[in-house]
C-alpha positions as CSV (number, residue, x, y, z in Angstrom):
1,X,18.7,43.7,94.0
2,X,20.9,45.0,91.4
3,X,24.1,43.3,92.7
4,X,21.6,40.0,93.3
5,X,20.9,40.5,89.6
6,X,24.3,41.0,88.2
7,X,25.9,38.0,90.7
8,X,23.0,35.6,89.4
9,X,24.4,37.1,85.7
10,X,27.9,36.4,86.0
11,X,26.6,32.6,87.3
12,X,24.7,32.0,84.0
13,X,27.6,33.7,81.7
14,X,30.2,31.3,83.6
15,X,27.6,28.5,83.5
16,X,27.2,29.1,79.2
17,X,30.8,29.3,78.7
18,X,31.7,26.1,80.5
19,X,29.0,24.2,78.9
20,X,30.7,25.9,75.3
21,X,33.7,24.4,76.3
22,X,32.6,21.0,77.2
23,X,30.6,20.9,74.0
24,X,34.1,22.1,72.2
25,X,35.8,19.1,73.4
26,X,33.4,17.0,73.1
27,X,34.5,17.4,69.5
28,X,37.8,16.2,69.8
29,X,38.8,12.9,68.6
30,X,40.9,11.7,71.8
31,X,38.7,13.5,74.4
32,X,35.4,13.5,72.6
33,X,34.2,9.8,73.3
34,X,35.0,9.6,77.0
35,X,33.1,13.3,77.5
36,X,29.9,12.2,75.3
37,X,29.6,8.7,77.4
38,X,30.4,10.3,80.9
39,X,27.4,12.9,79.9
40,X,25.3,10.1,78.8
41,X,25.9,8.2,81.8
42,X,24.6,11.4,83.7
43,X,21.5,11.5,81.1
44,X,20.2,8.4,81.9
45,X,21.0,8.5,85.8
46,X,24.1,5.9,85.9
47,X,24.3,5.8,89.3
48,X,20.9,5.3,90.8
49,X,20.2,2.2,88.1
50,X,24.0,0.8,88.9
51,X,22.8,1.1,92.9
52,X,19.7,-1.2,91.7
53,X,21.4,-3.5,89.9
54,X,24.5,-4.1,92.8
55,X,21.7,-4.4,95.2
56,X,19.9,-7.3,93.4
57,X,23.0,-9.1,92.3
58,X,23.7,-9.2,95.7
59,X,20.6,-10.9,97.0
60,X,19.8,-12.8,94.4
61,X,23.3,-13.9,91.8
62,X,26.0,-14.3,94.2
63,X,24.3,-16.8,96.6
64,X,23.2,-18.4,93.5
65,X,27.2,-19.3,92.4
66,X,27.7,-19.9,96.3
67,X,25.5,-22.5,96.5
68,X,25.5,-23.7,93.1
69,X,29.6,-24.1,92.4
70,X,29.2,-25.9,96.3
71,X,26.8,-28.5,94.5
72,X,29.0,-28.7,91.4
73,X,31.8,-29.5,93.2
74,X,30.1,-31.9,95.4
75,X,30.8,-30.1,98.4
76,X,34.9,-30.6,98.7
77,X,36.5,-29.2,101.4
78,X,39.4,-28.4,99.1
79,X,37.7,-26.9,95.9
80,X,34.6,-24.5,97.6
81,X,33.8,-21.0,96.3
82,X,36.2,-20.0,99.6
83,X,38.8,-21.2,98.3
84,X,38.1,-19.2,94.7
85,X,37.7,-16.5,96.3
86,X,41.5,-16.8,97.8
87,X,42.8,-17.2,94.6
88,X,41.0,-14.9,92.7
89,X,42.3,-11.8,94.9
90,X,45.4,-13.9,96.4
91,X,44.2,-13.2,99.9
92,X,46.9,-14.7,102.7
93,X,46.6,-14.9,106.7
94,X,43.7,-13.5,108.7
95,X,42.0,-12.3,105.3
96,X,41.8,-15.6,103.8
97,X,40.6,-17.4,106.9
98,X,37.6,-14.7,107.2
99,X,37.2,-15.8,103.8
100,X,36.9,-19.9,104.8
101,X,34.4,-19.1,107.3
102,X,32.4,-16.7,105.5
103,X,31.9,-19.6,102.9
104,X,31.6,-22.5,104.7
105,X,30.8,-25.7,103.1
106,X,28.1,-27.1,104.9
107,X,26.5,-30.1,103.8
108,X,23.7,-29.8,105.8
109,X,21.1,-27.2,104.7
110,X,22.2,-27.1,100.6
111,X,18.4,-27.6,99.9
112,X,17.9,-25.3,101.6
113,X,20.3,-22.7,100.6
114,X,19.4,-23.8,97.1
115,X,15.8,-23.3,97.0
116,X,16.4,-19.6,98.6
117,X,18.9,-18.8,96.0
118,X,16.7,-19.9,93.1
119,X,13.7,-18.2,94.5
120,X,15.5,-15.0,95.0
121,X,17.1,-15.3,91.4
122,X,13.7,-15.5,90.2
123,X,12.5,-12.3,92.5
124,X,15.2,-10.1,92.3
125,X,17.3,-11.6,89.8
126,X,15.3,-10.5,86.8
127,X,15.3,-6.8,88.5
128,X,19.0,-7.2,87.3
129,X,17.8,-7.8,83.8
130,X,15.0,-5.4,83.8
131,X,17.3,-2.5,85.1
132,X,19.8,-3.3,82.5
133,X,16.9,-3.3,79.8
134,X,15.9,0.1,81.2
135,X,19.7,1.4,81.1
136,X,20.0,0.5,77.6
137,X,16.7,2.2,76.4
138,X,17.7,5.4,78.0
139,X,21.2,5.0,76.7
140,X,19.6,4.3,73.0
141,X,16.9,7.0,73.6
142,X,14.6,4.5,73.0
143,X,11.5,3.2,74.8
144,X,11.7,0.1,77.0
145,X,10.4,-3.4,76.4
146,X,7.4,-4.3,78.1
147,X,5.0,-7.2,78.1
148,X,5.9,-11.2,78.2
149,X,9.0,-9.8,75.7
150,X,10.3,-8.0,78.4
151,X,10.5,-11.1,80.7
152,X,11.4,-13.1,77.9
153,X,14.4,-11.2,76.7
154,X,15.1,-10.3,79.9
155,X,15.6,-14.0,81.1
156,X,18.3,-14.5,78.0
157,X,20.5,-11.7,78.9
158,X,20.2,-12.8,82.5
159,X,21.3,-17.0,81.2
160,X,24.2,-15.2,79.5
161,X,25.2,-13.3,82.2
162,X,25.3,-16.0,84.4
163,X,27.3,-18.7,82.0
164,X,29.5,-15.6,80.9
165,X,30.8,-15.0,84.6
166,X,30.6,-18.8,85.6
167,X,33.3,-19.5,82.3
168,X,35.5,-16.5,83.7
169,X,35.4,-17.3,87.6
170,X,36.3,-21.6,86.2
171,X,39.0,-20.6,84.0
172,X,40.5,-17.9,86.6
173,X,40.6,-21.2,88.8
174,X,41.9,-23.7,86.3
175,X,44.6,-21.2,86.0
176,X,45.9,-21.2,89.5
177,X,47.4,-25.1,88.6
178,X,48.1,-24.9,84.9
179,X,51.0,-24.3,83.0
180,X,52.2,-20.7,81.8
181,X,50.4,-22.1,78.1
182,X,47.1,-22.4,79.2
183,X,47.3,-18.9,81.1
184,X,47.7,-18.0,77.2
185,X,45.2,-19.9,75.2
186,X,42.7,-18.2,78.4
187,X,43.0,-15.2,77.7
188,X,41.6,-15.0,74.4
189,X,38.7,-16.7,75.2
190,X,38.0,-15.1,77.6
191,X,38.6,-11.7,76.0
192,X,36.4,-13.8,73.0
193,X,33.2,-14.6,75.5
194,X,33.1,-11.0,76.9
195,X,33.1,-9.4,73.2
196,X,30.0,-12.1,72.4
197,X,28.3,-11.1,75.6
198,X,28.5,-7.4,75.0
199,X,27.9,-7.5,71.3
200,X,24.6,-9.6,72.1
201,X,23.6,-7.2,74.9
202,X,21.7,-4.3,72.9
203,X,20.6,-7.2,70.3
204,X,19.1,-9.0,73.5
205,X,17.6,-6.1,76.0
206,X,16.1,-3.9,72.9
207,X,14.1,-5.4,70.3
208,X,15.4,-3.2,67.4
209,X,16.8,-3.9,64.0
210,X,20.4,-2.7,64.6
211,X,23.5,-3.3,62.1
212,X,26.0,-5.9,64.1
213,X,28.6,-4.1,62.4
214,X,28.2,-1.0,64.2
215,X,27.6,-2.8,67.3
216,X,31.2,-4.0,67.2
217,X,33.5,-1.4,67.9
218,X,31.7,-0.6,70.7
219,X,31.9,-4.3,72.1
220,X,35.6,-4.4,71.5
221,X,35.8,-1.9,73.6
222,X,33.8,-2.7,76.0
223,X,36.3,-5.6,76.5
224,X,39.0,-3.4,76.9
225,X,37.6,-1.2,79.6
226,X,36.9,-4.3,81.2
227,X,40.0,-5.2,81.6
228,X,41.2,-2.3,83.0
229,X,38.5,-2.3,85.2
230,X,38.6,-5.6,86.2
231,X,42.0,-5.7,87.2
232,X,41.4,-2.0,89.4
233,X,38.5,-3.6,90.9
234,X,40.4,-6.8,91.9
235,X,43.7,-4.8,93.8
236,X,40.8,-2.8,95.6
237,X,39.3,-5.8,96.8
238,X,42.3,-6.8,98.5
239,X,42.3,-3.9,100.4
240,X,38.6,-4.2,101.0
241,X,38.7,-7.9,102.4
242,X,41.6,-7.2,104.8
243,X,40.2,-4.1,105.9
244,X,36.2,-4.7,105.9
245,X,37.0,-8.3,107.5
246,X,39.4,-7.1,110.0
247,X,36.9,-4.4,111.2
248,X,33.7,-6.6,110.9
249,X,34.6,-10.0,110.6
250,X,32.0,-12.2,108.0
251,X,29.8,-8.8,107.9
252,X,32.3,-6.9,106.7
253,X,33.5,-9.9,103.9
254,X,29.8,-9.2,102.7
255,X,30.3,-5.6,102.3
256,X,33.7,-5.8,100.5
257,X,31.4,-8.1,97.9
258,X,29.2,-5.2,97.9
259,X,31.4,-2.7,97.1
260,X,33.3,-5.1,94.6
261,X,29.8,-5.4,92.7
262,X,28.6,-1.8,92.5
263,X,31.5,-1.2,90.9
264,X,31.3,-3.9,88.3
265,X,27.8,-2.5,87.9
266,X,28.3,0.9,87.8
267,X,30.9,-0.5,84.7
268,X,27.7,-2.2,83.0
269,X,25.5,0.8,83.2
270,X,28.3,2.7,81.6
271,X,29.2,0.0,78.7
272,X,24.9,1.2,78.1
273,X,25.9,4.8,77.1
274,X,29.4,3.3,75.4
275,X,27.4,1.3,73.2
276,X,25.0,4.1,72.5
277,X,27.3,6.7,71.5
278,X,29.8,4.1,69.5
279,X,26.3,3.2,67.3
280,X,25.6,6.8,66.8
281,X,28.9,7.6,65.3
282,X,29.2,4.5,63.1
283,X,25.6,4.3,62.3
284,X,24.7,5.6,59.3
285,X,21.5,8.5,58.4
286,X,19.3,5.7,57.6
287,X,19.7,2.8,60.0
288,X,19.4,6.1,62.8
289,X,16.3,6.6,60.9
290,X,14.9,3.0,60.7
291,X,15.6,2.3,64.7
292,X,13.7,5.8,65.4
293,X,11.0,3.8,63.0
294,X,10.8,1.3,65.0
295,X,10.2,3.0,68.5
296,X,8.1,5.3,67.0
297,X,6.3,2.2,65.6
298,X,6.3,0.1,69.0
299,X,4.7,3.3,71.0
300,X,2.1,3.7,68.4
301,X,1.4,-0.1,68.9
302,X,0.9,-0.2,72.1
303,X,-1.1,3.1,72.1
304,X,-3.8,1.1,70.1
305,X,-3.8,-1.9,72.2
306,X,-4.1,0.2,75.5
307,X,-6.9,2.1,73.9
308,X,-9.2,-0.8,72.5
């Protein structure tokens, strides 16, 4: 027992002086940031809602832009979602014609295919919005909405989301056949849509008075991580294509997507906990003071309602 004792002592001491010396660069001006939003992300369990949130975009978003560009395009053979796709990642040779039967571009059964995409948006697509909602309270430390304002703010973040990712996949394609000029003007506004839609994001999912000033440097870089992100996520696609399709043919195109979008939603479950700790720093005593206010005000609300 006494060597039990003293083992389980040395854990704790070497348990306390690692915590000590995460806490000590957490105060760090270059190291500090990326420490406090990795042990947010862990707060507010990251992964699990980023799982959620993959899982619904899945079933309900991406057969929604399958079905929808399809309709947009009115259904030519040369300018299908396939054919985005191939460009987007620059797939070649057996990957890109996994990719062209994947997406086929049937006529028959759109209706179909429409109706099952728009119904699913409408069951699982606002599980998206609600996760993200629920990401951002924990991030904030705040309480959730609930209610019609829930749904309601829930199905503008959603409406941005989609129009945000429709503008970036149309311009990524206008790309492939325009000059080296437009690939410049592009790039700002696209850099310019994804600071709006993050800068909006807290404004839209939590219904609390913050400063948009304080909201921006958190936004900016948002954009930046993005970025970065973006273009990692897009070599590893590659890879995933040519080796999922190889192995598993259309089921294994599907599973690349997968992959592809748990990782751009394990990015939006972290930009939760980047916006968070940015407002904290920039924030100043009394708007932190005011937002507290304001959830402490919205529980006691709904403490009265619930007990009339």
């Amino acid at each position: 027992m006494p060597a039990l004792r003293s083992w389980a002592e040395r854990v704790g001491s070497a348990g306390r002086r690692s915590a000590d010396h995460l806490n000590a660069l957490e105060q760090r001006p270059l190291l500090g940031f990326p420490i406090a939003t990795f042990r947010r992300f862990k707060e507010i369990d990251g992964k699990q809602l980023a799982f959620l949130i993959a899982g619904n975009m899945f079933i309900s978003v991406v057969p929604l832009f399958i079905v929808g560009y399809a309709i947009i395009e009115a259904f030519n053979p040369h300018r299908t979602i396939a054919v985005v796709v191939i460009q987007r990642f620059h797939l070649q040779g057996q990957t890109a014609a996994l990719v062209r039967q994947t997406f086929t571009n049937a006529r028959s059964g759109r209706n179909v295919a429409l109706s099952l995409s728009i119904g699913s948006l409408f069951v699982t697509g606002f599980s998206v919005a609600t996760t993200v909602q629920t990401a951002y309270a924990r991030a904030f430390r705040v309480e959730p909405l609930r209610g019609m304002k829930k749904f309601g703010r829930g199905a503008a973040w959603l409406a941005l989301m989609l129009a945000n990712t429709a503008l970036a996949l149309t311009l990524r394609y206008w790309a492939q056949s325009r000059p080296w000029w437009f690939v410049a003007l592009m790039l700002p506004l696209l850099g310019g849509a994804n600071f709006l839609f993050y800068l909006l994001t807290p404004r839209l999912v939590l219904d609390l008075p913050f400063e948009w000033r304080h909201l921006v440097p958190g936004a900016a870089f948002s954009v930046i991580v993005f970025g970065i992100v973006n273009a990692i996520s897009a070599a590893l696609m590659r890879n995933w294509l040519s080796a999922y399709g190889h192995s598993y043919g259309g089921f294994g195109i599907a599973l690349a997507f997968l992959s592809w979008i748990g990782i751009i939603a394990t990015f939006w479950v972290w930009i939760s906990a980047i916006a968070a700790v940015y407002w904290e720093r920039f924030a100043t005593a009394r708007e932190v003071a005011q937002i507290e206010g304001s959830a402490v005000s919205a529980r006691g609300n709904r403490h009265r309602i619930g007990s009339r």
